[in-house]
TIPALUM-456507 format. One line per 8 residues: number of its first residue (from 1); their letters; for each residue x, y, z of C-alpha. Coordinates in nm, 2 decimals. Layout:
BEGIN
NUM = a = X Y Z | ...
END
This chain:
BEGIN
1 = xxxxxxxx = 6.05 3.64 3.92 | 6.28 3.66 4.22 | 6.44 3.95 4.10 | 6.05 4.13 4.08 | 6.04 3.98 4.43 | 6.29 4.17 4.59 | 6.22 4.49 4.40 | 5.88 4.51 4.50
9 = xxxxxxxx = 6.02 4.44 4.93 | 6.29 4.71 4.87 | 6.00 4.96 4.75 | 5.78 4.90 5.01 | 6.04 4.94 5.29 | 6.14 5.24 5.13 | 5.80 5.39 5.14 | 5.71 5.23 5.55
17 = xxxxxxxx = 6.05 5.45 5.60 | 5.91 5.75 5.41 | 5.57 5.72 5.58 | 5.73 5.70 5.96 | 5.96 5.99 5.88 | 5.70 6.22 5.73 | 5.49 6.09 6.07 | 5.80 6.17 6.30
25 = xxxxxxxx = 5.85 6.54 6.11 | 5.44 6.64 6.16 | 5.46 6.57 6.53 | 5.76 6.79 6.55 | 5.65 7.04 6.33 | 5.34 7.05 6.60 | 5.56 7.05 6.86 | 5.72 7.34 6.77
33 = xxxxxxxx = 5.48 7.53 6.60 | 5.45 7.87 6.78 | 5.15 8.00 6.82 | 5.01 8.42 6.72 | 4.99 8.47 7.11 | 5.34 8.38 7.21 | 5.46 8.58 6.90 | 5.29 8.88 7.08
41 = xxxxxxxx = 5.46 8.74 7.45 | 5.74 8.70 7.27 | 5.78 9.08 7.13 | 5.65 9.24 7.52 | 5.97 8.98 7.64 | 6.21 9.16 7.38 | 6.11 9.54 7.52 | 6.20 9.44 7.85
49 = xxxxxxxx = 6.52 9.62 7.88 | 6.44 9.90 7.64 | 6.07 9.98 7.81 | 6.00 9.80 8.13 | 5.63 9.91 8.14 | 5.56 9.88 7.82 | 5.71 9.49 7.81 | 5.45 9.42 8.12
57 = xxxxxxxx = 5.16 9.55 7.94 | 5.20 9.40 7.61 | 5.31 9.03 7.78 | 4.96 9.09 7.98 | 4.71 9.17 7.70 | 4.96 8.82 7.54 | 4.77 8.64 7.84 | 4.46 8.80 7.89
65 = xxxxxxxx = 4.41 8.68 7.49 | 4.50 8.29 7.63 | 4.27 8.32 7.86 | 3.99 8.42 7.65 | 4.05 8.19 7.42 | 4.10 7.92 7.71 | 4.42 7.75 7.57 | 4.66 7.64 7.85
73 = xxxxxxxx = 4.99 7.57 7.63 | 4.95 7.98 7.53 | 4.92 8.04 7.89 | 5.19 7.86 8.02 | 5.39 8.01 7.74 | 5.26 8.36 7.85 | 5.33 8.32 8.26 | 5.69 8.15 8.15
81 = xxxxxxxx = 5.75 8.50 7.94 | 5.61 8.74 8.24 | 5.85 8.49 8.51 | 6.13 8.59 8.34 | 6.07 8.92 8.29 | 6.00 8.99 8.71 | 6.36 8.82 8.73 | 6.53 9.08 8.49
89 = xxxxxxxx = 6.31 9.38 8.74 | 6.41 9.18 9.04 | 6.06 9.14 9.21 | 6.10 8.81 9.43 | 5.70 8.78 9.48 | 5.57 8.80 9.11 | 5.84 8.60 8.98 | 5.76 8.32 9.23
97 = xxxxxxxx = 5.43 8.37 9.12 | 5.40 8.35 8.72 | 5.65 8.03 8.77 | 5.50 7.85 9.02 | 5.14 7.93 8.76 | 5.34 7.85 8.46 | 5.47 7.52 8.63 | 5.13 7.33 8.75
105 = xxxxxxxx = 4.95 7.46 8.46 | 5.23 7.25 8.26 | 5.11 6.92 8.42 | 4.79 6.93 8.22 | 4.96 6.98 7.90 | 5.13 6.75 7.68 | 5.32 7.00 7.43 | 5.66 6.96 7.44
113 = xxxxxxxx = 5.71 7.31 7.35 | 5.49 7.47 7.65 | 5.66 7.15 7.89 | 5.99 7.30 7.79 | 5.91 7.68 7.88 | 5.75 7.57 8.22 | 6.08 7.41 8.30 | 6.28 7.72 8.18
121 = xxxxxxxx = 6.12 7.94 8.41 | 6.12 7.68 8.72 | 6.47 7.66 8.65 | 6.56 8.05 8.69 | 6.33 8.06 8.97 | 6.53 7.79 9.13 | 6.88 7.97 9.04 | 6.75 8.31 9.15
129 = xxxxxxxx = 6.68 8.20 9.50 | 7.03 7.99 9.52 | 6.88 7.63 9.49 | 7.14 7.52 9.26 | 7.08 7.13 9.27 | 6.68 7.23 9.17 | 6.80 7.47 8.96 | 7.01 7.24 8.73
137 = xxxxxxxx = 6.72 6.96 8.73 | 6.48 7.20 8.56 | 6.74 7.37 8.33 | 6.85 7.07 8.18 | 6.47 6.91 8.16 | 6.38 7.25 7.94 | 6.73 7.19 7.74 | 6.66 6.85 7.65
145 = xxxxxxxx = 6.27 6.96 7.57 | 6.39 7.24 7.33 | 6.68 7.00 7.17 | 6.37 6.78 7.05 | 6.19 7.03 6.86 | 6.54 7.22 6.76 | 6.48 7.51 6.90 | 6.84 7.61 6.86
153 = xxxxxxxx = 6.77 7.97 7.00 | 6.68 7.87 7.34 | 6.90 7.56 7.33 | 7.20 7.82 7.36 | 7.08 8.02 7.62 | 7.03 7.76 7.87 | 7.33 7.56 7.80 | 7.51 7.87 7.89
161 = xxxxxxxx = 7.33 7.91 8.22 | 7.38 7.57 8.30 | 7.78 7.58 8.23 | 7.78 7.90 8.50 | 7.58 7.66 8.71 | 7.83 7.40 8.68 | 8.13 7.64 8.73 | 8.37 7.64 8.89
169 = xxxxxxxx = 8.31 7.25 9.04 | 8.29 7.09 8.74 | 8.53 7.23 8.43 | 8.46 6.96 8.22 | 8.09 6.99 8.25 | 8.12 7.36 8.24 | 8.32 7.34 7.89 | 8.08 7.04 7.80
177 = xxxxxxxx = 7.76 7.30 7.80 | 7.95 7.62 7.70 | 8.05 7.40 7.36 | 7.72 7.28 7.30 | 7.54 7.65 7.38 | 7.81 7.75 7.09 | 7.67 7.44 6.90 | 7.35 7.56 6.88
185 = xxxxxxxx = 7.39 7.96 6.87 | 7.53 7.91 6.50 | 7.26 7.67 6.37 | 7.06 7.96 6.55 | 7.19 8.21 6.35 | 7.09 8.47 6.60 | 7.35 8.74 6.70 | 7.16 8.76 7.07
193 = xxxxxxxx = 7.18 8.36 7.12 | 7.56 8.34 6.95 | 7.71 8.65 7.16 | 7.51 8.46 7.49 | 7.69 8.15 7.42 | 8.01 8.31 7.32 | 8.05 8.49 7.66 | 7.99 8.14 7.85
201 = xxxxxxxx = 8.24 7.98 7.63 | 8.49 8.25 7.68 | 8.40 8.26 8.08 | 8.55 7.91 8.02 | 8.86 7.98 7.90 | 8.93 8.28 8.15 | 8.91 8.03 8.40 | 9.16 7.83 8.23
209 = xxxxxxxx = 9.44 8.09 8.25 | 9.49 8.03 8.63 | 9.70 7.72 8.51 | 9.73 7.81 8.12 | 10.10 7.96 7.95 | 10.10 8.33 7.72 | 9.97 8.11 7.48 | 9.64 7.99 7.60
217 = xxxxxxxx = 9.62 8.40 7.74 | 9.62 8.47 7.36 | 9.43 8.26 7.23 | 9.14 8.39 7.47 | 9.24 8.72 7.37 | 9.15 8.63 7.01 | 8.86 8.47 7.12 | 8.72 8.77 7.33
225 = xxxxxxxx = 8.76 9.01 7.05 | 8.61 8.80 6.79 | 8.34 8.84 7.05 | 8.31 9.22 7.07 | 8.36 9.26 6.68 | 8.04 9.06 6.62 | 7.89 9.20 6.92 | 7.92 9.59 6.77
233 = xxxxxxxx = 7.86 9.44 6.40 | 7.51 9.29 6.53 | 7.42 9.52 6.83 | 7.07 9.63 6.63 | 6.97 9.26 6.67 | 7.09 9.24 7.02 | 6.79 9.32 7.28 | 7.05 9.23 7.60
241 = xxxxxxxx = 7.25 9.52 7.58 | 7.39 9.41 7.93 | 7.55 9.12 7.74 | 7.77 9.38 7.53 | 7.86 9.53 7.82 | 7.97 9.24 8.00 | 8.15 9.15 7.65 | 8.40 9.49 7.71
249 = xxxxxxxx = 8.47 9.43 8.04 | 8.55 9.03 8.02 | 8.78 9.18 7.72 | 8.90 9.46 7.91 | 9.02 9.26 8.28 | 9.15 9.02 8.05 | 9.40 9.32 7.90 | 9.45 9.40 8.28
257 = xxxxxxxx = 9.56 9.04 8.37 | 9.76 9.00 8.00 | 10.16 9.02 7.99 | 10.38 9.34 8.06 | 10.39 9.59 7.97 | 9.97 9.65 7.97 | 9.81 9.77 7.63 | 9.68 10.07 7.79
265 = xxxxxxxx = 9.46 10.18 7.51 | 9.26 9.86 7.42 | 9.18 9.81 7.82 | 9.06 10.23 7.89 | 8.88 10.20 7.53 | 8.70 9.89 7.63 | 8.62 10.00 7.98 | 8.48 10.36 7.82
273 = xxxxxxxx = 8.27 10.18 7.58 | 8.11 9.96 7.88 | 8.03 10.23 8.11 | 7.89 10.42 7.81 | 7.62 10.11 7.79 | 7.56 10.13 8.18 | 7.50 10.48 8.21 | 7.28 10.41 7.87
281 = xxxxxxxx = 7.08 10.16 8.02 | 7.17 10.16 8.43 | 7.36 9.87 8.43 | 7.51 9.85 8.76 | 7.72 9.59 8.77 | 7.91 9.63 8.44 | 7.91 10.02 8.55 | 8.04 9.89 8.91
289 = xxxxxxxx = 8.31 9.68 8.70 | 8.40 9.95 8.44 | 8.52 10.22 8.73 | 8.67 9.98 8.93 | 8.89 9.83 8.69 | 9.01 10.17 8.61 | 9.03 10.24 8.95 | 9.24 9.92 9.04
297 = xxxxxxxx = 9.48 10.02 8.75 | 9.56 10.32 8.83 | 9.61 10.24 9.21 | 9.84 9.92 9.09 | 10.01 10.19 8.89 | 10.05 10.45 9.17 | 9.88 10.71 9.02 | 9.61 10.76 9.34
305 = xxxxxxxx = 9.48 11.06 9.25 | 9.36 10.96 8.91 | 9.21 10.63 9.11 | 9.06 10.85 9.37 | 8.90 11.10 9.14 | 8.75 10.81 8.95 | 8.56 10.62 9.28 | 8.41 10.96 9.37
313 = xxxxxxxx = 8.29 11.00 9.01 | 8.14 10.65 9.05 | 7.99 10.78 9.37 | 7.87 11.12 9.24 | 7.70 10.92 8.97 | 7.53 10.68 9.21 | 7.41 10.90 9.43 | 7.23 11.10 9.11
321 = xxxxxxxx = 6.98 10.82 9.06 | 6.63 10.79 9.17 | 6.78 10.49 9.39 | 7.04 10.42 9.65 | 7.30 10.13 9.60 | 7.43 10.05 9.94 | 7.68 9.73 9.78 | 7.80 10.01 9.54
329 = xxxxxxxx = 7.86 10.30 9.74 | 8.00 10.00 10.00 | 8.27 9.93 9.76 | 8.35 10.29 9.62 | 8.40 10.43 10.01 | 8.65 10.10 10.06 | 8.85 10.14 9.74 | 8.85 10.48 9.87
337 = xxxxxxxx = 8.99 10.40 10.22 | 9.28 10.17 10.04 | 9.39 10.52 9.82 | 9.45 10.70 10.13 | 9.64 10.48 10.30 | 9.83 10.39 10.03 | 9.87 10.81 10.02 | 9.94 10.81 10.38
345 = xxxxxxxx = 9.61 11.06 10.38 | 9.50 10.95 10.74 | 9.24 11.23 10.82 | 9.04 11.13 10.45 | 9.10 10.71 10.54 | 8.90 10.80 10.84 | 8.62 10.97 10.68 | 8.60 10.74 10.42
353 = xxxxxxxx = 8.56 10.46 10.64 | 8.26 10.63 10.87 | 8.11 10.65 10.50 | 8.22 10.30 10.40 | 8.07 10.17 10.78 | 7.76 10.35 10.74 | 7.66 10.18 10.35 | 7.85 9.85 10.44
361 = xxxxxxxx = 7.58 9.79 10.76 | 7.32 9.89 10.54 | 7.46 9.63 10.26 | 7.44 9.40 10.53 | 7.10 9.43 10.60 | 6.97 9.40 10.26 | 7.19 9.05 10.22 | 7.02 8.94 10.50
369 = xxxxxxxx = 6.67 9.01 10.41 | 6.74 8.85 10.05 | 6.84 8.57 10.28 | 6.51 8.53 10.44 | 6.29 8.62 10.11 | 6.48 8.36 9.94 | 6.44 8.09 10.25 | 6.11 8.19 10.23
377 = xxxxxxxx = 6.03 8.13 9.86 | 6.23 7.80 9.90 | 5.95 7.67 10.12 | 5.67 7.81 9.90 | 5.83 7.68 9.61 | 5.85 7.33 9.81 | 5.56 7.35 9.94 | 5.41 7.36 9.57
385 = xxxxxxxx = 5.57 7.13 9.47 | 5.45 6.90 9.77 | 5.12 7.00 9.68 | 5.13 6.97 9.28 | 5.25 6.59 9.38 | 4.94 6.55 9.59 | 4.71 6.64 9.32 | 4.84 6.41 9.07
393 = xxxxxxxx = 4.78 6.15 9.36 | 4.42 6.25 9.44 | 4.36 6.24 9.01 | 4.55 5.91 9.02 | 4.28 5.76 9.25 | 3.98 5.95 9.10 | 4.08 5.74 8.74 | 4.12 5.44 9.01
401 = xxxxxxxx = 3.79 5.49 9.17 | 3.57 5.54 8.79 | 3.70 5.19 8.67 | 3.62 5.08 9.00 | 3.26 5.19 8.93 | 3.28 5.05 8.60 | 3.39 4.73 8.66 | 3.10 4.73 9.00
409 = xxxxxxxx = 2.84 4.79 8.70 | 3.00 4.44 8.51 | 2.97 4.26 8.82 | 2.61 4.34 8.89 | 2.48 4.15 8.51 | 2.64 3.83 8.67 | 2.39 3.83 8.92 | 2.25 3.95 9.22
417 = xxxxxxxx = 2.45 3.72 9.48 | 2.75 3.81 9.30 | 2.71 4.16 9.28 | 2.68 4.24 9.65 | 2.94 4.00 9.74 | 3.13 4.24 9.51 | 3.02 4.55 9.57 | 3.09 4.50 9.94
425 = xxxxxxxx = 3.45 4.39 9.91 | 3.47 4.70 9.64 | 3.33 4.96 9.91 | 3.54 4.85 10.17 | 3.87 4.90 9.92 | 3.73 5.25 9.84 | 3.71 5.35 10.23 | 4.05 5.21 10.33
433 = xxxxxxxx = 4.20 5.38 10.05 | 4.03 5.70 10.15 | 4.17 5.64 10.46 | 4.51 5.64 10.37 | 4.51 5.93 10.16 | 4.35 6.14 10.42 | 4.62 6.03 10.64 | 4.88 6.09 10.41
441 = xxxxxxxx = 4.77 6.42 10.33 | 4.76 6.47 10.70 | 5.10 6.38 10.72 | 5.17 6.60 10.43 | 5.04 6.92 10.61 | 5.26 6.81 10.94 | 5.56 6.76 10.73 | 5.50 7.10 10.57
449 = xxxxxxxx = 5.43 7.26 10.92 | 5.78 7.13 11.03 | 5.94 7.19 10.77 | 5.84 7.57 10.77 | 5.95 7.61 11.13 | 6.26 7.43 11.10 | 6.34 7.66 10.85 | 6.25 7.96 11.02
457 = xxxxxxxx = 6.44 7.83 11.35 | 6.75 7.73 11.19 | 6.80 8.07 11.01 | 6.74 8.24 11.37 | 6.97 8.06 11.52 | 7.25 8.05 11.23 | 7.23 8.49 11.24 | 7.17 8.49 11.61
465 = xxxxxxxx = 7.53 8.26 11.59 | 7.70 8.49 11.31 | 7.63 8.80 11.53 | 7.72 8.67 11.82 | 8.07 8.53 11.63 | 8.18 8.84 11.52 | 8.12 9.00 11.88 | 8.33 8.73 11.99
473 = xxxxxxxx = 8.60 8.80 11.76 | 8.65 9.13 11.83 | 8.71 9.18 12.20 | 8.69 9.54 12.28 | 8.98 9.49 12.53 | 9.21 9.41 12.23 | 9.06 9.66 12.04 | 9.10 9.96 12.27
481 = xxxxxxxx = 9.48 9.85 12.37 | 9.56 9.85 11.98 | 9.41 10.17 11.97 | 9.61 10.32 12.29 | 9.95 10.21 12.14 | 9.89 10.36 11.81 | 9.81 10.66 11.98 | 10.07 10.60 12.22
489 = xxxxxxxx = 10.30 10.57 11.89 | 10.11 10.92 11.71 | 10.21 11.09 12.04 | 10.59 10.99 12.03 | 10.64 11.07 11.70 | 10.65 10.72 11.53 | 10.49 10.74 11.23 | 10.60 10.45 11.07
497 = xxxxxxxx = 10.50 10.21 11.28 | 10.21 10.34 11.38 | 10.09 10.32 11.05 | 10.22 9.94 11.02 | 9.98 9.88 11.34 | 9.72 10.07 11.21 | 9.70 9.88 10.85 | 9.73 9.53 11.01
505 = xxxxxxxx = 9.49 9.69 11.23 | 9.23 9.74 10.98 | 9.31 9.41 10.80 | 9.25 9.22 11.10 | 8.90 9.40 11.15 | 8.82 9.37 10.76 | 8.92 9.04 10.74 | 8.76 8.91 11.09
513 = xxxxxxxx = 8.41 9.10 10.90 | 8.42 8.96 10.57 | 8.51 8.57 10.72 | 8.25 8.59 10.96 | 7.97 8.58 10.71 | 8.10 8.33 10.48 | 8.07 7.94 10.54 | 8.35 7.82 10.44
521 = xxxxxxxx = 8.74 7.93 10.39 | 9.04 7.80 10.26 | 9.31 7.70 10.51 | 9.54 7.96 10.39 | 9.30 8.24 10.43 | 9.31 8.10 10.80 | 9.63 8.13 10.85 | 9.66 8.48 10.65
529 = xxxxxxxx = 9.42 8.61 10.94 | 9.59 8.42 11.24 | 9.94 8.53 11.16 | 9.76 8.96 11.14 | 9.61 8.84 11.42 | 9.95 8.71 11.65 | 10.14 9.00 11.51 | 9.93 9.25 11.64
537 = xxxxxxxx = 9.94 9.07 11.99 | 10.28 9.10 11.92 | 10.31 9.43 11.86 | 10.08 9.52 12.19 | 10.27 9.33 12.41 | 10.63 9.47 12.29 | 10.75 9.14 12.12 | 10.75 8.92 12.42
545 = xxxxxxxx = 10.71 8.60 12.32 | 10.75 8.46 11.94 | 10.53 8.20 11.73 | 10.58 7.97 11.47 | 10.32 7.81 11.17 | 10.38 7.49 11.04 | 10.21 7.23 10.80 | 10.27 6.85 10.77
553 = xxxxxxxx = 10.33 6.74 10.44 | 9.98 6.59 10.39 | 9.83 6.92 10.48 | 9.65 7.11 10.13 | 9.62 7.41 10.19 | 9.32 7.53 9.93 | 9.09 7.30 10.16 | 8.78 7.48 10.30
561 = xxxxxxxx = 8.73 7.45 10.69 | 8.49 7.67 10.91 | 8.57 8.04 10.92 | 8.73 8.14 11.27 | 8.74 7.85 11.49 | 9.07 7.89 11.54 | 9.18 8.24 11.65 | 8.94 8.21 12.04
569 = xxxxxxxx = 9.20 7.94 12.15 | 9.52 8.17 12.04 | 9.32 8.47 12.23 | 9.33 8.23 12.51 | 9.72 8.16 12.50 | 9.82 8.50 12.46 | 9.57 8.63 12.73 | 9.61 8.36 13.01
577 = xxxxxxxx = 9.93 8.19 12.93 | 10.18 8.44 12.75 | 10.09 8.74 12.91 | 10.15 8.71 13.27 | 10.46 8.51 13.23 | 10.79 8.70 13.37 | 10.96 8.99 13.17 | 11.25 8.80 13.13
585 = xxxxxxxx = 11.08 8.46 13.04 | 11.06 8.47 12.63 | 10.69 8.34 12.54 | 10.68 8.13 12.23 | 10.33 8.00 12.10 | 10.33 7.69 11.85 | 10.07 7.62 11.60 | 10.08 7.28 11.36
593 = xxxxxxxx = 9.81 7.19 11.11 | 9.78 6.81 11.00 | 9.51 6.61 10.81 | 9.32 6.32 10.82 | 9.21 6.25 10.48 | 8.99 5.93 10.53 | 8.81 6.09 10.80 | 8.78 6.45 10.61
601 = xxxxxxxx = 8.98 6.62 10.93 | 9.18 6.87 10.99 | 9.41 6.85 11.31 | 9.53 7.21 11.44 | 9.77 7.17 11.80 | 9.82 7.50 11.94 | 10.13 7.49 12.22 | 10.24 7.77 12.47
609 = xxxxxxxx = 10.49 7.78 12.73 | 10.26 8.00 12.94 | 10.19 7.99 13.27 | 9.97 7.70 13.24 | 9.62 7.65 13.35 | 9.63 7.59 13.74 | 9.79 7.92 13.74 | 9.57 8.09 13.51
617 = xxxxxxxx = 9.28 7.93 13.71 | 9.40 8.10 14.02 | 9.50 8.44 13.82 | 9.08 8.41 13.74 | 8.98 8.38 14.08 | 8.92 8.77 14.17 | 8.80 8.80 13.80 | 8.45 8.78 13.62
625 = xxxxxxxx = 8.56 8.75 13.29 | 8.42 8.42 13.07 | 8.54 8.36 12.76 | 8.23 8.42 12.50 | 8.42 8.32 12.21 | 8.52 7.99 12.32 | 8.15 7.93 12.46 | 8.04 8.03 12.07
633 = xxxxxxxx = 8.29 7.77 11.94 | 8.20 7.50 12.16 | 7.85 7.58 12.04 | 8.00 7.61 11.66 | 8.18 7.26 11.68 | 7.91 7.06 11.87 | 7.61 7.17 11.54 | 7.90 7.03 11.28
641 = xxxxxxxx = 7.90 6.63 11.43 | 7.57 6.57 11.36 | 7.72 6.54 11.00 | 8.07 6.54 11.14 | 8.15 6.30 11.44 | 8.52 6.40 11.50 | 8.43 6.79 11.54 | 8.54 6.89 11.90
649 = xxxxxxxx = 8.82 7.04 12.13 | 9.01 6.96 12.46 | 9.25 7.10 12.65 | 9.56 6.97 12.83 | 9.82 7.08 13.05 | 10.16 7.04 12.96 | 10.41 6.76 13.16 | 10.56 6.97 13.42
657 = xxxxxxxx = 10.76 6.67 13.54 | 10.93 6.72 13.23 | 11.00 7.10 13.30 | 10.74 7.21 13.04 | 10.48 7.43 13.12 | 10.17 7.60 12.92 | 9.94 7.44 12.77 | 9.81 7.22 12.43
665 = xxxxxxxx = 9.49 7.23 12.27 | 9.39 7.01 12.00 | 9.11 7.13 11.80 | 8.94 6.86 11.54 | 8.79 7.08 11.23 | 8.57 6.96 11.03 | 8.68 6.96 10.61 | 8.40 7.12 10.42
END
């Protein structure tokens, strides 16, 4: 009887446990069911690299269908499709658009499915306009949607995105996500999703050479062309055809970088078959890569007029298309400029770089106006947000305020005394909550309103800053003495070093340029530029006084710091203290770096044994001159202490009691 007992409890758990899994397996199958309408999204997606219009029209008639047939998960599904789409034609304003629409729609759906897609486009929204934090929120919300209903395909894809997200400050969570994109690209089985996950995965380990033996080199190797082999095997099934390209020139720069002597062949056929798929499908980038890796190799090489030829094919070829590309035709003129110097062909380095000046402005100018279109569609994006969060507040009280009514109708069957004593107390609830939502959507609007002219005032000021910075940086004094001595040195014959002026020359100004619109640097690039930079002042002023570098121990030099906050108080030195000491009197200008690491601090003391500053005060008096770029660094330091307290400057005279004379400054630099 026992026995019959206990058979009878294990069948029955047995069939609770069948019941709940066959429960668990319809929800999912709902879940990710997909739909006739996204099948026809899905195909107009698919045609977007092959035929652009053509993908736009089908993924419309996809939505105008949902629409007709008033289902919000197709919709969703159907603005998610057309978001990414915009993003792959580069069209700021209807991307913002169908994600932002995609997005709220989500809220009043409870598919994981269509939840998942919202969140996928947010996500590339966010990553397209350089909100990376955002952007990894959303991107791994949608990856953790799709894992639930299995969808291995999509799984893959944004794993990969998220492990270039994550690079390069986290590796571990960069190989993390490129291992599980792999993962899921091979239960998948789909040659697009594997070769996506395959190039994040071997992004990884390129990374890892900086620090990795022959070994680890080859083992990427084998890696990368396990990649292209199943790449050109499966290329039918493969609709991003920029992902092959890409493919042959990771594989290709990886030959490039790989032990002497170079397999010469494998890189120049990898680097044809990528500029064939560019030229195939106008690929700029991979086409941009493919030229100048052959361009780099044959300059490394010394062959410059092979390297030559090839940049003015690249730039033939560019300027063939419907389009102009300023970064592109930016690059070819510069790689250009470095040929000729390396060929000592003066009169072509200065026609290059008129052309190189003329596409690099106009470079310039589109980076900033990408700036402001992607400040602005951070706002708007906020902004919705702000607003999406508002709604679900107002629906929150209008399911507050109907069992409000409800329970005022309960009330009233108690009795008449009751009722009013009730509804009275009820009323007055209702009001004072009104009240407070009015006020906090007024408060909402304010915040907005300050928030969009903060935004606006802070990215005046940061370019009205960045222009007046590189002004300050190069001082047309400087810059027309540098150019009287080289000419001074042409005239007499010297050719040698008026060359070596002139390169450093151009370094300086290329390097002063490039620093000037980046946030950060590294301490070493600092130095780089400061030691071009003394050298030349050198070099102008016939070797009259010397200088010397040094780091403390404690000092790392791959720590990021401000760009050019340094190089105004050297101008000073060299200007008002080293210069109008004696002819006979050797100058000698001393510059040491230490760190505070608790305090995130960088310590640079900058000595001369000038003429010190009383002198150079009086030297000053019959002159108008105020230094702009110390003014702009003042300016620079005293923005960083509102997050950095110890940012700041001062200046001392040296002990003359001591028979020392000159002066210190000690400049506090903030460690980004």
């Amino acid at each position: 009887m026992h026995e019959k007992t206990t058979l009878n409890q294990i069948k029955n758990r047995k069939t609770k446990w069948l019941f709940s899994f066959l429960i668990l397996f319809f929800i999912t199958t709902l879940n990710a069911q997909i739909s006739a309408v996204e099948k026809i999204a899905s195909y107009g997606y698919s045609k977007r690299f092959s035929d652009s219009s053509a993908s736009k029209k089908i993924q419309q008639q996809a939505l105008a269908l949902a629409k007709k047939k008033k289902n919000i998960d197709d919709e969703v599904i159907c603005y998610s499709y057309l978001a990414l789409t915009q993003r792959r034609l580069l069209h700021l304003k209807e991307f913002t658009r169908y994600a932002d629409t995609a997005y709220i729609l989500a809220q009043k759906s409870n598919q994981i499915r269509v939840k998942a897609f919202a969140s996928l486009a947010m996500g590339n929204l966010k990553s397209y306009i350089d909100d990376k934090p955002q952007a990894i929120d959303h991107l791994l919300h949608s990856y953790t949607l799709f894992s639930k209903i299995n969808a291995h395909d999509q799984c893959a894809k944004i794993a990969s995105d998220i492990s270039y997200l994550f690079s390069p400050a986290s590796p571990e969570k960069v190989h993390k996500y490129a291992q599980e994109a792999l993962e899921h690209a091979y239960k998948a089985k789909d040659p697009e999703s594997k070769l996506y996950a395959r190039l994040a995965y071997g992004g990884y380990l390129t990374d890892k050479l900086e620090s990795g033996t022959e070994k680890d080199w080859q083992k990427t190797l084998d890696f990368l062309k396990t990649t292209v082999a199943l790449a050109e095997k499966e290329s039918f099934d493969i609709i991003s055809k920029s992902n092959i390209g890409i493919a042959y020139i990771n594989l290709a720069d990886l030959y490039s970088k790989g032990p002497k002597p170079i397999n010469e062949t494998a890189l120049f056929d990898n680097l044809e078959k990528a500029t064939a798929i560019a030229k195939k499908y106008n690929i700029k980038i991979i086409y941009r890569s493919a030229i100048g890796l052959q361009g780099f190799y044959y300059t490394e090489k010394g062959n410059y007029v092979k390297a030559e030829m090839l940049f003015i094919e690249g730039i033939k070829y560019q300027l063939s298309l419907p389009y102009t590309d300023n970064y592109l035709l930016a690059t070819f003129y510069n790689c250009l400029k470095e040929v000729s110097a390396k060929r000592h062909d003066f009169e072509a380095y200065y026609a290059y770089d008129t052309l190189f000046t003329k596409y690099n402005q106009l470079k310039y100018n589109e980076t900033t106006q990408k700036l402001l279109q992607n400040a602005d569609a951070r706002f708007e994006s906020s902004k919705k947000m702000e607003r999406i969060k508002q709604l679900e507040l107002e629906n929150e009280l209008e399911q507050q305020n109907k069992l409000l009514g409800y329970g005022i109708a309960g009330v009233l069957l108690l009795g008449l005394v009751f009722m009013f004593r009730s509804y009275y107390f009820r009323q007055r609830y209702y009001l004072k909550r009104e009240e407070i939502l009015k006020q906090e959507q007024t408060n909402s609007e304010l915040k907005l309103q300050l928030m969009e002219k903060e935004t606006i005032e802070n990215l005046a000021t940061r370019l009205s800053l960045e222009r007046r910075l590189l002004r300050s940086q190069m001082d047309p004094h400087f810059i027309f003495n540098a150019l009287g001595n080289i000419q001074s040195m042409i005239l007499q014959k010297d050719t040698i070093p008026a060359v070596s002026y002139l390169n450093k020359f151009a370094k300086l100004t290329r390097q002063i340029l490039e620093q000037s619109r980046k946030e950060t640097i590294s301490l070493e690039e600092e130095i780089g530029t400061l030691k071009n930079y003394i050298e030349l002042q050198q070099l102008r002023l016939n070797n009259s006084f010397e200088y010397a570098i040094v780091c403390d121990e404690s000092v790392e030099e791959d720590i990021l710091i401000p760009p050019l906050l340094i190089q105004p108080f050297i101008e000073n030195a060299v200007e008002h203290g080293l210069k109008p000491k004696p002819k006979e009197e050797k100058g000698l200008l001393q510059i040491n770096f230490s760190q505070q690491t608790e305090q995130k601090n960088l310590i640079c003391t900058i000595k001369d044994n000038g003429i010190g500053l009383t002198a150079s005060r009086k030297l000053k008096t019959n002159e108008n001159h105020t230094s702009l770029s110390t003014t702009i660094t003042d300016e620079r330091l005293a923005k960083m202490q509102k997050d950095h307290p110890y940012a700041g400057f001062q200046v001392l005279e040296r002990n003359a009691d001591n028979g020392e004379t000159g002066c210190i400054v000690i400049i506090n630099i903030p460690i980004l």
